[in-house]
N, C-alpha and C positions, 0 to 999 in steps of 0.2 A: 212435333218438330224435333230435328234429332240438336243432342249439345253440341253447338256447335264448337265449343271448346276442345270437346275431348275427343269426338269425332273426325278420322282421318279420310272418311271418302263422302265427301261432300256434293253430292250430286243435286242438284234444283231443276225439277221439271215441271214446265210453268204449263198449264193446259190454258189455251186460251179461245176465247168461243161464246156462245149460247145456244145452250141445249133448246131452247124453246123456237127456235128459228130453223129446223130441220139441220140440213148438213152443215151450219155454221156452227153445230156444238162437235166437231170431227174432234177438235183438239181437248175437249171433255172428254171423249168417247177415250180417246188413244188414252189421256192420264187415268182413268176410269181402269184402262186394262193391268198397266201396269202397277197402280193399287193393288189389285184383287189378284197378281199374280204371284206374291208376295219377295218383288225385289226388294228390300230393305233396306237396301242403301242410298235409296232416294227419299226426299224430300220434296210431295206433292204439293201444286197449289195451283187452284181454278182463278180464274181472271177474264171477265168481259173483256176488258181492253186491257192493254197497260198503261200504266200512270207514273208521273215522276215519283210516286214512293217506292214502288218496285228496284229503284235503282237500292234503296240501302239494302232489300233483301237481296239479291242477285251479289250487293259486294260480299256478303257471307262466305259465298261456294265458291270452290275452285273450278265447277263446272256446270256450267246450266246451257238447258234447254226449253227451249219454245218454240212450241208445237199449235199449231194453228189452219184452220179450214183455207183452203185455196179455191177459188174463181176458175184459174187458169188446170186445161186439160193436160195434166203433167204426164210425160212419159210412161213411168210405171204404177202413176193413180197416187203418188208422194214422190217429196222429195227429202231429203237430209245434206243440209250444206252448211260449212263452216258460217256463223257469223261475225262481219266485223265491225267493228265502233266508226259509227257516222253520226255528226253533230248535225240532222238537221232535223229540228223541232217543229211540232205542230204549232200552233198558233195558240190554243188549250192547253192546261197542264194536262187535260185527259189524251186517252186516243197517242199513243208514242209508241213507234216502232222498237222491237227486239235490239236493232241497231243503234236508234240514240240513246233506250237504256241501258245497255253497255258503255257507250260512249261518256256518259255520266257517269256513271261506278270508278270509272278510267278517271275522268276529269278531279271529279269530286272526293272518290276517297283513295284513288292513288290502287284501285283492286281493278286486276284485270283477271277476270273467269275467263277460262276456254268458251265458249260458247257455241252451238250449234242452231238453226232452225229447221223443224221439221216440217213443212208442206204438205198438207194432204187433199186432193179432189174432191170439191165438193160437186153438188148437181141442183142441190133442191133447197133455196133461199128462203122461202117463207114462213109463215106461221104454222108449226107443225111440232110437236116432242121426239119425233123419230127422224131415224136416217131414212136416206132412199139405199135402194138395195146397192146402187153403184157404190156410193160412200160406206158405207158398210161392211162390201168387199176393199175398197182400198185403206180404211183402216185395220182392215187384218193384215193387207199385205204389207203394209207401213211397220205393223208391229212385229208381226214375224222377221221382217230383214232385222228391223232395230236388233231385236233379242238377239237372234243368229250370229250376221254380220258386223252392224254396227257397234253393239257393246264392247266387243271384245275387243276393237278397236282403240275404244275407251280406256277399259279397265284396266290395263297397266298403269296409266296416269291417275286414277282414282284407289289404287291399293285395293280392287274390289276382290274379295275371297271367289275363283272359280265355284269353292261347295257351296255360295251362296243362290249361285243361280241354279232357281229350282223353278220350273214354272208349272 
């Protein structure tokens, strides 16, 4: 993990999922690429669900992301949309949407990250370690716009160095 101290581009990308469930590990797969592609100025982390401790790490970043398998047949096989802070909690500390943990970081320590949710199509729900081929294509497409389009969208608000993006 980067110091967060000293550290000016603070980016948090939360992969969230299970790989052992076929395309419910989409949001592994997508953090998975962007590891090994070596953008450096993120800060990776895998997560079955989210839980009320994620809110302390999320207040960290000036920016986070959470990326997560979708049910629903989305337009271009992912989505990428702003998200914003909604107070309404599971009944579990477990199991908490990208929304109420935000919504805590805001409440609780007075930190509001930019935040975004990435959406990606999944197709094949069950007991399985791989994608289906459909998920498989729209996690590339996911990550290709990410890199392309969406970063650099970004990148003015996170200080990220252009020479850094090398993929």
């Amino acid at each position: 993990m980067k110091n967060l101290k000293t550290d000016s581009t603070r980016i948090l990308l939360i992969g969230i999922g299970n790989s052992g469930r076929g395309d419910d590990g989409l949001g592994w797969k997508f953090t998975e690429l962007v590891e090994r592609s070596g953008y450096n100025f993120f800060d990776c982390e895998y997560r079955y669900q989210l839980q009320i401790e994620d809110t302390v790490l999320i207040s960290k970043y000036d920016t986070v992301l959470f990326v997560d398998a979708s049910q629903a047949a989305l337009k271009d096989g992912f989505e990428i949309k702003s998200c914003k802070a909604a107070s309404h909690y599971f009944y579990s500390s477990h199991m908490q949407s990208p929304e109420t943990i935000l919504y805590l970081a805001n409440d609780l320590y007075n930190k509001f990250p930019e935040a975004y949710t990435i959406a990606i199509s999944g197709h094949y729900w069950d007991l399985k370690t791989s994608l289906s081929k459909k998920a498989e294509k729209n996690v590339q497409l996911a990550f290709t716009f990410f890199i392309k389009d969406f970063l650099p969208i970004i990148q003015p608000r996170t200080q990220v160095n252009k020479n850094t993006l090398t993929a």
